[in-house]
Structure formats: C-alpha cells, structure tokens
N, C-alpha and C positions, 0 to 999 in steps of 0.2 A: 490667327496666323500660326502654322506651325513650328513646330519644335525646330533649330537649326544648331550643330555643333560649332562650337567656335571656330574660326578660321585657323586656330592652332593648332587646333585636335586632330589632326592629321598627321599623314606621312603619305610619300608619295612611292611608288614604284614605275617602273619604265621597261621598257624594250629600245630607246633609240631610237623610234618613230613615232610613239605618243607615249602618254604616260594617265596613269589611273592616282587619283586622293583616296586615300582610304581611311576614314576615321575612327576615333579610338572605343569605337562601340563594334566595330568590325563591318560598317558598312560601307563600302565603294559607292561615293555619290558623285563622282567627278570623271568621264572617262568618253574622249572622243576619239573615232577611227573612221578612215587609216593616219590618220595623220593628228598630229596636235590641233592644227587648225580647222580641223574636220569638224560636221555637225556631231552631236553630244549623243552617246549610247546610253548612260547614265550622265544624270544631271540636275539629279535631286539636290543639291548645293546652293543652287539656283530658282528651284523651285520642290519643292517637299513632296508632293503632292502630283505634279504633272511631270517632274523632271524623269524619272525613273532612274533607279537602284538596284543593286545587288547585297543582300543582307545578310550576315552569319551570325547568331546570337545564340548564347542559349538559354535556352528557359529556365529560369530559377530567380528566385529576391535574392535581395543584400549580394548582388556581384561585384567584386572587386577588380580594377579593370586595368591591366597595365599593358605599355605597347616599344616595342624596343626592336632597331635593326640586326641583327647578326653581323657580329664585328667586319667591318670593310666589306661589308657588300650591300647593295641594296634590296636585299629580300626584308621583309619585313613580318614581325611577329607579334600578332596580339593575344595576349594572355588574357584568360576568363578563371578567377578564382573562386569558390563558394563549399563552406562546409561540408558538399559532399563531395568535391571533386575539383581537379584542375583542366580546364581544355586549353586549348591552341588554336588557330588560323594563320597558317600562314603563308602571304600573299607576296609572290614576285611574277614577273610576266621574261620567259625566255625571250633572249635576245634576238632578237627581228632581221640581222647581218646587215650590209652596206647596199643591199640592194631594194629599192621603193617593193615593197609589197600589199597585199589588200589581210594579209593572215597575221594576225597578231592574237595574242594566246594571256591569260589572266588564271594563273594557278592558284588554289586554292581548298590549299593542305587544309584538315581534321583530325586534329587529333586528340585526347585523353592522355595526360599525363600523370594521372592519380585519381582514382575512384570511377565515378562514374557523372556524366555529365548527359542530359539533353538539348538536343540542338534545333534551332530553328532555322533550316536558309532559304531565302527567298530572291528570287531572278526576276527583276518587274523592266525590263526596258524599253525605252520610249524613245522611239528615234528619229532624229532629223530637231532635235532640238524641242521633245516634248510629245510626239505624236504617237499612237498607239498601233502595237504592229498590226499590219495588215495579211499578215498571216503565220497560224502556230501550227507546227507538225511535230506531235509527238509519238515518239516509240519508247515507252515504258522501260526497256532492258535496255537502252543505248544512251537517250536523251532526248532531247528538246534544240528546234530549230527555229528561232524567231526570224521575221522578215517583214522590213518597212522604209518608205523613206531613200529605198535604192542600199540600203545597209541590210546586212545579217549578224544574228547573234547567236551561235550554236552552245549548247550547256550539254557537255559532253559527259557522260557517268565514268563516276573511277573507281577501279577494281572491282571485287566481287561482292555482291549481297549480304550484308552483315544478317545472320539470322540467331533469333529467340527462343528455345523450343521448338525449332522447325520452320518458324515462322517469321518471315522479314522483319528487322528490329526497326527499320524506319517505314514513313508512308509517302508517297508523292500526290500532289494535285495540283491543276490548274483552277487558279481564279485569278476573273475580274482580268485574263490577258498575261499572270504572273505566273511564274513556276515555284509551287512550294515544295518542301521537304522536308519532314520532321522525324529526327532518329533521336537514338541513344548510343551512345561509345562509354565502353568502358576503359580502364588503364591499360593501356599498349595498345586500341583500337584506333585504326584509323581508314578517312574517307577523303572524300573530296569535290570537287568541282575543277571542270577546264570550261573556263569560254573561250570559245574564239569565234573570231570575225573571219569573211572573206569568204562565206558560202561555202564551208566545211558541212559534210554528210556528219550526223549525228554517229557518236562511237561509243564501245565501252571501251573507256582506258585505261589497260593494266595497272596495279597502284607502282609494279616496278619501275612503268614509263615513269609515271610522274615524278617519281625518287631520284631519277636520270636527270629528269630537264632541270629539278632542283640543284643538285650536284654540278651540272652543266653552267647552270646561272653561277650559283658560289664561285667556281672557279672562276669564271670571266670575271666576275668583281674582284677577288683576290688577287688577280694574276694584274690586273688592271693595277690597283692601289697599290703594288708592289713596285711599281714602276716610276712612285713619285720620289723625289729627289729629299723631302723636305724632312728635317729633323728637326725643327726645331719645340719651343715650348706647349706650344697647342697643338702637337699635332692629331690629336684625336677629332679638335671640330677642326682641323683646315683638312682632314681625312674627307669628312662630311660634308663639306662645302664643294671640296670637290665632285665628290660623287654626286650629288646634286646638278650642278654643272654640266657633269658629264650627260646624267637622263635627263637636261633639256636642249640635250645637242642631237639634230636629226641625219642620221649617219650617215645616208644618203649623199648629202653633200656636203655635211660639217657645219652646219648654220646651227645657229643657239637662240630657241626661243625666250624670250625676255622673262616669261612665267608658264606653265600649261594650262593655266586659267582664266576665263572672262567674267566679268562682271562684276568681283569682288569688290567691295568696297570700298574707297578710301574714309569714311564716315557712315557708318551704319545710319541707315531711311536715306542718304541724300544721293546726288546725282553723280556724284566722280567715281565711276565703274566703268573701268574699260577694257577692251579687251586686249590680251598680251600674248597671244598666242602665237606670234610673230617674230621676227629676228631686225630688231633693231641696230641700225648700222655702230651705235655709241656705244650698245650696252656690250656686244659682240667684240669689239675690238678692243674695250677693257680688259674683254676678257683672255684676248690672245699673248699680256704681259702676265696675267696670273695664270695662265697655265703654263707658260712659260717656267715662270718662276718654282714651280714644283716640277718641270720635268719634264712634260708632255707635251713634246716638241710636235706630236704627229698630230694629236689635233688642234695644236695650234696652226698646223701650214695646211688641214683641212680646209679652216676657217679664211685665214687670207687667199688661199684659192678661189674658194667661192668671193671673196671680197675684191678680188682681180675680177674675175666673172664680172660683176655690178660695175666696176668700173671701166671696164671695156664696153660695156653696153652703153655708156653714157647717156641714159634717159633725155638729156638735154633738153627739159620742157621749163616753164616760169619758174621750176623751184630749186635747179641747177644740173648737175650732170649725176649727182647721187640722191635717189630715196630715202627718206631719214630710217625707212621701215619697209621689208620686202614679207613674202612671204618664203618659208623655208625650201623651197625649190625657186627660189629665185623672182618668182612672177610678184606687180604686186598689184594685184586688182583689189584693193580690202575698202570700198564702198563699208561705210559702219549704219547699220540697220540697227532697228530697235525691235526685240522679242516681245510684243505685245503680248503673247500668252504668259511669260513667264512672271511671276509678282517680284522675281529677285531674292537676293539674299536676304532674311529678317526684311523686308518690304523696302529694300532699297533698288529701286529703279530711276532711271529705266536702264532694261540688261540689254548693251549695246554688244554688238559685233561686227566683226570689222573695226578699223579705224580710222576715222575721218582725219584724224591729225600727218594721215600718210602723204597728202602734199604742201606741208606747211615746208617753209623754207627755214633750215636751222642751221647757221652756218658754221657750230663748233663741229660739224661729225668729222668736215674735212681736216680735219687735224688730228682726233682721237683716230682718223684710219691711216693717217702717214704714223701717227705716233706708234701703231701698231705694226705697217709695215715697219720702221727703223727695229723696233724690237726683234720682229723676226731677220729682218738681213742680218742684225747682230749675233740672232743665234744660227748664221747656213743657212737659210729659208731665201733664197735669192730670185729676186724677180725675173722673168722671161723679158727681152727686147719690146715685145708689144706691152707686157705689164706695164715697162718704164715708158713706156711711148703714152700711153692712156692717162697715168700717174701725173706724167708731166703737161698735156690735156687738164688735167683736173686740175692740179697747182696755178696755171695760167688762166682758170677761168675765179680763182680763188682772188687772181691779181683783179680781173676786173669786178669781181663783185661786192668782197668783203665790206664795203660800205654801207651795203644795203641795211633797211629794217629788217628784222628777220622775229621768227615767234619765239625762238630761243629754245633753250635744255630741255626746261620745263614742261614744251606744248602749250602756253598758256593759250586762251582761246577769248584774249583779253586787247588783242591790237598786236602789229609790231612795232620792238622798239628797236634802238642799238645797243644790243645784249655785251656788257662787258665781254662777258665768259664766253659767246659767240666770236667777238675780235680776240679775247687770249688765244683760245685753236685755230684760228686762221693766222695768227701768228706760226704755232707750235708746227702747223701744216707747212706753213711756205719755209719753217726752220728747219727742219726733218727734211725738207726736199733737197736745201743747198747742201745740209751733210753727207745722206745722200751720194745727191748730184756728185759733189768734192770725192765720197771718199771713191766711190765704183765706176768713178770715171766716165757717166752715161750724160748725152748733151741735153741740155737743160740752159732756158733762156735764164741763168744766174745773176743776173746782174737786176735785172726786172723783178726776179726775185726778190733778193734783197732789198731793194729799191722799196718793193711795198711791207716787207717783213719789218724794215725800220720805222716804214709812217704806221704801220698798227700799232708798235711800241712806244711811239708819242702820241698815238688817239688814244691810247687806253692809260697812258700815265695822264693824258689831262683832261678828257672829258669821263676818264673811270675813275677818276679821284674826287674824292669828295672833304674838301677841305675841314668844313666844319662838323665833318662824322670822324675826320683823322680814318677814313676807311676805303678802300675800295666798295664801289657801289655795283646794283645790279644792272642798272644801264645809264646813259647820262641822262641828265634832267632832274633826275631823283636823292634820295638819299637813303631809300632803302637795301639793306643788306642782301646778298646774296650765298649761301653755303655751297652752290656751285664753286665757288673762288676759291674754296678752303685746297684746291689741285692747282695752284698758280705759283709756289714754291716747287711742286713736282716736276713740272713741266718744262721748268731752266728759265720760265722770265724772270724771277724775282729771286734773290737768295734767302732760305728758310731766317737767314736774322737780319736780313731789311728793317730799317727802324720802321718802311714802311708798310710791310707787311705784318709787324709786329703786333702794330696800332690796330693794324684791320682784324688779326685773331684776334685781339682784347674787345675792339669792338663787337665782335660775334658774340663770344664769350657773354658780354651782358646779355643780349637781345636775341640770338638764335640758339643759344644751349641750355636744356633744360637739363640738370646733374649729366647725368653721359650720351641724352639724344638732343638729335638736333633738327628743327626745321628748316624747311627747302628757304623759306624766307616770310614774310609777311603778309596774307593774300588781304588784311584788311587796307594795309599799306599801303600795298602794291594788287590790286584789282586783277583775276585772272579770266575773268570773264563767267564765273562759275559762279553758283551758291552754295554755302556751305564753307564748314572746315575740313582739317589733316589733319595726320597725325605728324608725330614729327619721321624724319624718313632717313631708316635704315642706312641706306647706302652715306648719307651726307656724315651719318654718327663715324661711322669707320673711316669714313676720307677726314673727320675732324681726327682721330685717333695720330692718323698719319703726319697730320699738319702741326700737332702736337710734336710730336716725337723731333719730326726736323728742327722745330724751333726752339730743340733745345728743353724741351719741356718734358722728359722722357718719363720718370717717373707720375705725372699725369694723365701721359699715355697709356701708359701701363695699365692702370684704373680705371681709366673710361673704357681700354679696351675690355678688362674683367668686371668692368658693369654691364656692357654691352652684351657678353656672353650670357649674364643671365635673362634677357631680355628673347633668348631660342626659345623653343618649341619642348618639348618633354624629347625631342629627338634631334634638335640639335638646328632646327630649320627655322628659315625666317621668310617674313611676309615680306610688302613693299614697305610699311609704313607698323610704326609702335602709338598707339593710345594713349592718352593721360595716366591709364588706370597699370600700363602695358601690355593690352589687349595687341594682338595681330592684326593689321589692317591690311587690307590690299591684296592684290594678286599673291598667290601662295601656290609654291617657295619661290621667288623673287631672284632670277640669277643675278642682278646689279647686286643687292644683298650679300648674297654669297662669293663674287669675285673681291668684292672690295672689305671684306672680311680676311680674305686670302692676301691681298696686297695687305691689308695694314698687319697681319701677323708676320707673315715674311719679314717684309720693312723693321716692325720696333722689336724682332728677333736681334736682327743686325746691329740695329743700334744698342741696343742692352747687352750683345755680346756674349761668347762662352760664358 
C-alpha cells in the first residue's frame, strides 16, 4: 500500500463553490469541481495511485517542512527549508462570486526566498473519480489542457521564462498522462502554476495577473474577518474556525457542506467512511447561532433562506416534510455508491459516495431548524407569511409524529429506537414555535401545540430517565449514555443546576470522557449496526466544554477547552473525530467541529467575564 499523509497534515483552501486539501509536503490530493459534491479532479487521498494529484516539491534531502496561513485569510503557505536555500508555495483559489459557475481557478505561487532551490511540479489528474484523461493538448509556451469524464483541467504558464546562460532554467514533459516541470529559482525568483476548470483555452499568465488575484483573495479574507464582532480570549482560533466555516459554505445559495471530503475514516482499515460533501439540515442550523454570535448576520439569513426553501418544499414522503441531508443546491438525489476502483484511505474501504443515511427519519433536525429560525428573528432576520405558513405545516406535523421510532443524531444503521435527544428537539421545535407564534403575533394551532410540547416533557422525564444510572439515557429501554444530551441545559428544558442534570454530567464524566474528549456514546453497549470502533468525537468534546461552564463548573471548562485546542491541526483545523493516540479521524475539516468550538468559546467568554 502506499504512502498516505495523515488526515491532519493538511490545510484546506476554497473559492466558495468547492474547496482543494493540500498537504504539508505541498501536494493537493483532495479537489472536486464544479462543486464540493462533484466528481474528484485530484483524489489521491483516497487512493495514491489512481486518485490523481497536483505536486510541488523540491528536490533536495534533509527538508524541513513548515506550513502556515497568512494571518485572517485563507491563502495558505508552505515553507521548504534546506541548507542551501528557502522556497515557498503558495496556494489560494480566487473567489468564485455568488453566481453557480463551471470556472474555478487553484493559484500556485513559486518562490525562493533565500538561495537557491530546485523544484519539482507535477499535474497528474484523473477525473470522474480516478479515470485517466481522455485527452491532452499541449502548447509548450502557454500550457496544458486536460480533458475526461465530461471535466477539464487547464495548467495555464505564469509569466515569463526564467533563463540560464540563454537557456531555459526549467524543463517540461509529459508522462504516463501527467505534466511535469522541473526548474530552479533563485532568491527573489519566482513562477507558478494556475489551474483552472471549465474548459479554459490554455494562457501565458502574466506573473502581475497572478500578484492581483493574490491581493484580490487577501483582501476578501481581510475585509471579511474584519467584520466579526468577537473579542474575546481565543480569538485567534475562533478567527479560524470561522473562516473554515465560511469556505464550506456554497455561496450560491448559502448552504454549508458538513466536510469537503468523502471517505475519510472514522477508524483507519474499517467501514465508517462516509461521505460529507453535503449540507446537513442539524449541522447547518447550529451553525446559523455561531455565526450569529460573531457577527455575520448575512450569512446567517443566507442559510435560513435556503432553509425556508426546504421547507416550503415539504418533501412529505415516510421520513417527514424535511431531508435530514440535501445537496447544496437544494436537490437531494445522494443514492450512496461504492467506488470499487478506489482501495481507500491507508485501505479503508469501502469509499462510499453519496449517502444512503439521506432518508432515515431523525426527528431532533426539527428543532435544531426552529432553534435556528428563533435565533435569527431575534437578530431582524424575519420570516415572510408563506415562511410562517410552511413553518407552522412542519410544527403540526411534528404534533403528529414525534412519537415515532426514529434512527436518531447519530445515523445509526442499527434499527429505530425512541431517541431521547430526538424527543428533547421536538420539544425545543414545538417551544420555539409558541414563542414565536406569541411574540410576532402569526396564527398558529397554540394550544395543540402546547398540548404535545408538555406530553414530550413527561416522555422524556420518564421513559428518558434511568433510575438506576441517576442519568438521562439514550433512548428508553436502555441504560446507555448518550453525549448528544450534554445540549439539554442549552436548549431551556432542564436548568444547567438540576440535581438532575447534574447526576447525568457525573454520570458522563465516568463513562464518556476521556481527560478532555468525549465519545458520541458506547457502540459495544449500544450496537450501531456497523463493525468497528471511533474515535471520540470532536463536536460532543466542545458541547461537553459548554455543559461544563453552565453547571457551574467553569474553571473545568476552561481546561478541557485549553486541552481541546491542542488536539487542532499544525493550522488550527479539526477532523470529525480524535484517536486514542490524537490522531485526526474523519472527514477533514469537519464544520460540526468548528461551529461548536465557536459556541463554546463565545459561551465560557461570558461566563469567565472581563
């Protein structure tokens, strides 16, 4: 098998409409167009070997390799150090605008910042998820035109011919389908590469152009992060988190991919690799209080637009009037296929796409999107007559259903139960509806409302109680824990110092927290239909931070949150999931991760005070 970078060794870059991995050796093995969800142009991350890559190295032993964004932006720069010289690469893709297009662009500055350095870069793409182009047009003094798969990859030349004695200081060739390159730069030399997609005629590109769209990118990140609201004590990673955030949000219509990546895996060799390239209705609407929260009002009421959209359409099939998972233009056709060609990450397959979990029936979303709506009417973000027409449609179908089995947060792929955490937001749902309803004065069947708001608050005090755990449980019947729960003090059912909520952290405390991570819950315990372990997972660590803080426990919080932080990336980024070892597992960079990082810093800001 071959060689594979960690899943942490990365950093990612974006345009808004997809986004490229680029690792800390300087290679892009991660990068679909036009869209996040698109088939894969590079996708060596997935397979080494068939995926195809874009590589910038240079030739030399004992390299020393460091990699680091440009303060508040996300351009990103890898350093190459060696005895005789220091280089550069550095990689951002200009901004794509608010309008769907097939042209997306992957810059890739050259430069020598001391001595002299040789370089090796190589353009190997294989598209439609591994397939070799079916056809290469080169012109020597412009570039290279790949094309396969109904995709094009153009490698456009930048500036002018660095010469030797007269004579060109680099060489070009094609092998084996790739485009190589092999120069030298000295100190203040510099070169480059542009790809771009969308059936672009091969160019030489001034190296001024490229200086431009650089400058162009910075400012949009600058002018952007300048706008957040937040002072408080981290703001350097909730800087990050955000920006993260932002390049997996598809500007098009504001929808926020869960990860840019498929297949990664929750356990290296085993089967939990899914694909995340989609806009999750839970993960997205968490996300519209933590943008909130730092500022970013406009793409917060991006996102509920589009989340009006999905609910005006009421899908209305067996698994309710909302999709747990669409695709970021709204459709959600995601059939999950298996890439038989591809061996997977380090040989963890099988690399699924699509996902099949998209008509399981989970019935907490409808709560995390009223909880979402209430955030935004709180901030001006005011529903339209048909919004509240639809809204209140969904809430009355919430009255008849909420009883159901459902697969729960999780996705388990292990039966349905009756998911505590499923009846806490169908509570939160039908609670957000009457405040709502009450305060904007819009009609609303309130009293039916209420009616079932109360019986979920006596199902869930007595068949979500588990006597002899002294804990809240993950569904009735059981007695296993669940770290979903650790948001049930947030949410206004329970107050953060309930003796009985109290019992249920202590109980966590033993059995789901390993020092500052925390697992989703027990899958020996509790059977998820899979083989295999996790790791413990990100998002549940930071929602514990929070649950902490409320209950009084602040300086705890504090610590688990500054343990937490060192569990990032060399760049400040996080996977789905942390390892025994705290390896990076899972889809990478994970936006559940990074919103609920953003909540719990805001949050125990607050509470710790000036």
């Amino acid at each position: 098998m071959a060689d594979y970078p960690n899943i942490a060794d990365h950093g990612v870059i974006g345009d808004l409409q997809t986004a490229a991995l680029v690792a800390t050796d300087g290679t892009i093995d991660w990068f679909c167009a036009p869209r996040f969800d698109s088939p894969s142009i590079f996708g060596s991350l997935l397979d080494a070997e068939r995926g195809g890559s874009c590589s910038i190295r240079p030739i030399a032993d004992d390299v020393v390799i460091r990699q680091l964004y440009l303060p508040d932006t996300a351009i990103l720069v890898t350093r190459f150090m060696t005895e005789d010289g220091v280089g550069e690469v550095v990689d951002f893709m200009p901004i794509a605008g608010r309008g769907h297009t097939q042209r997306h662009r992957i810059a890739r500055l050259i430069r020598v910042v001391r001595g002299a350095m040789e370089f090796e870069a190589e353009v190997r793409p294989r598209f439609g998820y591994g397939q070799h182009p079916e056809s290469i047009e080169v012109t020597p003094d412009h570039g290279v035109v790949f094309a396969g798969a109904g995709q094009t990859l153009t490698v456009h030349r930048v500036g002018d011919v660095i010469e030797r004695d007269g004579a060109p200081a680099g060489h070009l060739e094609m092998v084996d389908g790739a485009l190589r390159i092999r120069g030298e730069l000295r100190a203040g030399e510099s070169t480059g590469l542009l790809l771009e997609t969308g059936g672009a005629r091969a160019e030489r590109i001034p190296a001024g152009e490229l200086d431009r769209m650089f400058r162009r990118t910075q400012r949009f990140w600058r002018e952007w992060v300048d706008r957040s609201t937040y002072r408080g004590r981290w703001r350097e990673v909730v800087t990050r988190s955000a920006i993260t955030l932002k390049l997996l949000t598809y500007a098009p219509t504001g929808a926020m991919v869960a990860a840019p990546t498929a297949g990664l895996p929750e356990q290296v060799g085993g089967e939990r690799n899914w694909d995340y390239r989609y806009t999750w209705i839970r993960d997205a609407s968490f996300s519209v209080s933590a943008l909130l929260a730092l500022g970013y009002a406009d793409e917060a009421e991006a996102f509920v637009a589009w989340l009006a959209d999905r609910v005006k359409e009421s899908v209305g099939d067996e698994s309710g009037p909302l999709k747990i998972m669409y695709r970021v233009d709204g459709t959600h056709d995601l059939d999950e296929t298996v890439l038989e060609n591809f061996e997977g990450y380090r040989g963890s397959r099988p690399v699924r796409i699509g996902n099949g979990a998209e008509d399981q029936l989970q019935l907490d979303i409808y709560g995390e999107v009223m909880d979402s709506i209430a955030h935004a009417q709180a901030q001006g973000l005011m529903l339209s007559h048909h919004g509240w027409t639809e809204v209140a449609r969904m809430l009355d179908w919430v009255c008849d259903n909420w009883q159901r089995d459902e697969e729960g947060v999780w996705e388990t792929r292990g039966g349905r139960q009756r998911f505590t955490f499923g009846r806490l937001m169908c509570w939160v749902a039908l609670d957000r509806g009457i405040r709502l309803a009450e305060s904007i004065g819009k009609p609303a069947d309130i009293v039916r409302w209420r009616t079932e708001r109360d019986a979920l608050y006596s199902e869930i005090m007595t068949a979500g109680w588990d006597d002899k755990r002294r804990a809240f449980v993950q569904h009735e019947g059981t007695d296993v824990l669940d770290a979903s729960l650790l948001v049930m003090p947030r949410t206004g059912f329970l107050s953060a110092r309930d003796p009985l909520w109290l019992s249920t952290l202590r109980a966590m405390d033993e059995e789901l927290v390993s020092d500052s991570l925390v697992y989703r819950y027990n899958p020996a315990a509790s059977p998820d239909g899979l083989r295999g372990s996790e790791g413990t997972f990100t998002l549940c660590s930071f929602w514990y931070v929070d649950a902490l803080a409320r209950s009084g426990r602040v300086d705890d919080a504090r610590l688990t949150f500054e343990k937490m932080l060192t569990y990032a990336n060399h760049l400040g980024l996080y996977a789905e999931e942390i390892g025994l070892t705290g390896e990076q597992l899972g889809n990478f960079p994970q936006a559940f991760s990074h919103l609920a990082l953003i909540t719990a810093a805001v949050n125990l800001d607050r509470m710790l005070g000036t």
